[in-house]
C-alpha positions as CSV (number, residue, x, y, z in Angstrom):
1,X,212.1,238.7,125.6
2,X,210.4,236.2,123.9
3,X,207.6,234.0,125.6
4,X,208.1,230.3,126.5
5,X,206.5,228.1,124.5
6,X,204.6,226.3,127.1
7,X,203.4,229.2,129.3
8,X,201.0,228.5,132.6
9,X,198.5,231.4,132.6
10,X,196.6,232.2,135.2
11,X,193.8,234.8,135.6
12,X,193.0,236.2,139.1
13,X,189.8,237.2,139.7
14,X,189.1,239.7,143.0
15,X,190.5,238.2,146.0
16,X,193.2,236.2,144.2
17,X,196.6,235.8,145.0
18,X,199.4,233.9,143.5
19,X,203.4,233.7,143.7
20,X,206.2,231.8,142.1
21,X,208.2,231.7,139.4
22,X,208.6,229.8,135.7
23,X,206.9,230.4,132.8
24,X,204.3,231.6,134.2
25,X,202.0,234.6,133.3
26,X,199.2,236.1,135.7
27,X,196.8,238.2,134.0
28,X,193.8,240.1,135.6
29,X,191.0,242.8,135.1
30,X,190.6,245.7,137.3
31,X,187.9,248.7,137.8
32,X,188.2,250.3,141.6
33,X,190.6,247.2,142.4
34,X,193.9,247.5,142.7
35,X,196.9,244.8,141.6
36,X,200.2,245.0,143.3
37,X,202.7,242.4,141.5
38,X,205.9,241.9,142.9
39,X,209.5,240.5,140.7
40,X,212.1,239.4,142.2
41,X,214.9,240.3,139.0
42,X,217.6,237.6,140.1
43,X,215.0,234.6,141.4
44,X,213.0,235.7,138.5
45,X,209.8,234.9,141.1
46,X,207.4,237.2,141.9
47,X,203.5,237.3,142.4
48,X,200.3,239.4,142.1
49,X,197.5,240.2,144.2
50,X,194.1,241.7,142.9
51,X,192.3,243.5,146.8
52,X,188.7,244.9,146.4
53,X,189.3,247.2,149.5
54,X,191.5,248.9,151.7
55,X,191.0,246.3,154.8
56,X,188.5,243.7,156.7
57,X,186.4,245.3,159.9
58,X,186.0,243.0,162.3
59,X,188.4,240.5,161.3
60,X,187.8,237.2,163.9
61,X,191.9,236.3,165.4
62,X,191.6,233.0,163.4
63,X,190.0,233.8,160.1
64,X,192.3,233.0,157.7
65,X,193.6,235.2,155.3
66,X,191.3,237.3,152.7
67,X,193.2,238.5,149.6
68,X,190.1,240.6,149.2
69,X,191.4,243.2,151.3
70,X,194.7,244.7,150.8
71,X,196.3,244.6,154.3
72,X,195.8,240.8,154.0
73,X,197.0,240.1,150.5
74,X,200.0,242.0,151.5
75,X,200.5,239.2,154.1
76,X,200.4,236.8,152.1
77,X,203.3,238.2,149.7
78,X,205.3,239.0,152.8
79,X,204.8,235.2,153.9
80,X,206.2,233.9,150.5
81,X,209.2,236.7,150.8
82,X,209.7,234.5,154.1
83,X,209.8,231.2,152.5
84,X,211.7,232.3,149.4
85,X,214.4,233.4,152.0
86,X,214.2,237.0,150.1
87,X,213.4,240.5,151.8
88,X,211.7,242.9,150.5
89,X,213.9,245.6,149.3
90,X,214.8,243.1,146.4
91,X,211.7,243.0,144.9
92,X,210.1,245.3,142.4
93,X,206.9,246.1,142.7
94,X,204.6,248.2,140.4
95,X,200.7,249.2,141.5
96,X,197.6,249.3,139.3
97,X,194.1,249.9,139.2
98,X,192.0,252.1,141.6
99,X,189.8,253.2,138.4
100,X,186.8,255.2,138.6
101,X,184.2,253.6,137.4
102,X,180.8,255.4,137.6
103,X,179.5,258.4,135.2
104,X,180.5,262.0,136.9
105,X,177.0,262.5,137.7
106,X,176.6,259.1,140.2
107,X,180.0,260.5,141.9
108,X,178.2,262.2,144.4
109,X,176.9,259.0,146.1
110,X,178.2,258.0,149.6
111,X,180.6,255.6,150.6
112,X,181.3,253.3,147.2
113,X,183.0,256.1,145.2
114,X,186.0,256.9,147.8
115,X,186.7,253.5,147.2
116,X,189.3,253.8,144.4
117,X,191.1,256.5,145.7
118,X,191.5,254.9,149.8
119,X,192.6,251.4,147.6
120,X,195.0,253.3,145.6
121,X,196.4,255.1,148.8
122,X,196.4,251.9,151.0
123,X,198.8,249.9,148.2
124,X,201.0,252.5,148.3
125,X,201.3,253.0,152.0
126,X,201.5,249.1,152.9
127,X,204.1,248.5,149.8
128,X,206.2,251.4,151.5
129,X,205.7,250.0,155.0
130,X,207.1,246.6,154.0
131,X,210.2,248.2,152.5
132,X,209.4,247.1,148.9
133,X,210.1,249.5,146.3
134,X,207.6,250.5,144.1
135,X,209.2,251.2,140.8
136,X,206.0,251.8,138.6
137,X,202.1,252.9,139.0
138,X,199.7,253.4,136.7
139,X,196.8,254.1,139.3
140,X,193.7,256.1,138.9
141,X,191.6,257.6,136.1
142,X,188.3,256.6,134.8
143,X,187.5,253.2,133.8
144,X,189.4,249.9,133.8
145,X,192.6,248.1,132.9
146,X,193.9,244.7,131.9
147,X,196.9,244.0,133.3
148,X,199.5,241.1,132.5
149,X,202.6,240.1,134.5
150,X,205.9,237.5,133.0
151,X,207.4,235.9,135.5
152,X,209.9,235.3,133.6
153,X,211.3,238.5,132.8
154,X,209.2,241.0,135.3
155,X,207.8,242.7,132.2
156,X,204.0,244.2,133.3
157,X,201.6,245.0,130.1
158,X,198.5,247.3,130.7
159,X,195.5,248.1,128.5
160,X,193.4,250.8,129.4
161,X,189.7,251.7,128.7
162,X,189.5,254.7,130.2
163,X,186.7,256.9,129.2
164,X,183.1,256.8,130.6
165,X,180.4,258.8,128.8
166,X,176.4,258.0,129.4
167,X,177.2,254.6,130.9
168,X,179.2,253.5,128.2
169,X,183.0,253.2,127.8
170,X,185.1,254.8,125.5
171,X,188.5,253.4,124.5
């Protein structure tokens, strides 16, 4: 499908979120983050979120919502599946990101490096949870990923640079 001529782009940076419809096109950048986008085919709305981690500790009961963490950004989608008078099931949904993003050798330290893998695991298990259907996933690996959404037609586009060698990447 060819691209409207006057097409809103928007690029999320982590913690973003952003849904609706149009000729609109949400583009992002992920390493260890994850984007979920959502496409609703008959609407032709949809959304993406881009979560640094699996969830919030601690959370205060009236903090607002953090798109940073995944449990939250998938609130947020499920409040405009409210308002758009949609459920769920209709959408497709596709997962990205969850890249690894240090040298083999700096794998071994504690905590920051199970971080791609418990992201990549949380999307899927909150995306199946809601009752969305995740049609597509291109999760995982070494390095990072540019990642594009079309409103308008639900089409996805992903660039990967995915090798790391010495502290340099490899495309």
């Amino acid at each position: 499908m060819r691209a409207p001529t006057d097409v809103l782009d928007i690029f999320l940076q982590t913690g973003d979120f952003y849904f609706g419809g149009g000729r609109t096109r949400i583009r992002t950048l992920l390493g260890s983050c994850v984007a979920m986008t959502l496409w609703h085919p008959k609407l032709q709305i949809g959304g993406m979120c881009h979560y640094m981690l699996p969830h919030r500790t601690g959370r205060a009961p009236h903090a607002s919502i953090d798109a940073r963490y995944a449990d939250e950004a998938l609130e947020l989608f499920l409040r405009e599946v409210r308002q758009s008078a949609t459920h769920p099931a209709e959408y497709q949904v596709k997962l990205f990101g969850g890249g690894r993003m240090f040298r083999p050798a700096l794998r071994h330290m504690a905590g920051c490096l199970n971080v791609p893998e418990r992201n990549v695991e949380t999307g899927r298990q909150l995306a199946a949870g809601a009752g969305f259907n995740v049609i597509a996933e291109d999760l995982g690996g070494d390095g990072h990923r540019n990642v594009m959404l079309d409103l308008w037609s639900g089409e996805v586009w992903v660039k990967r640079v995915s090798e790391i060698v010495a502290g340099k990447r490899q495309t």
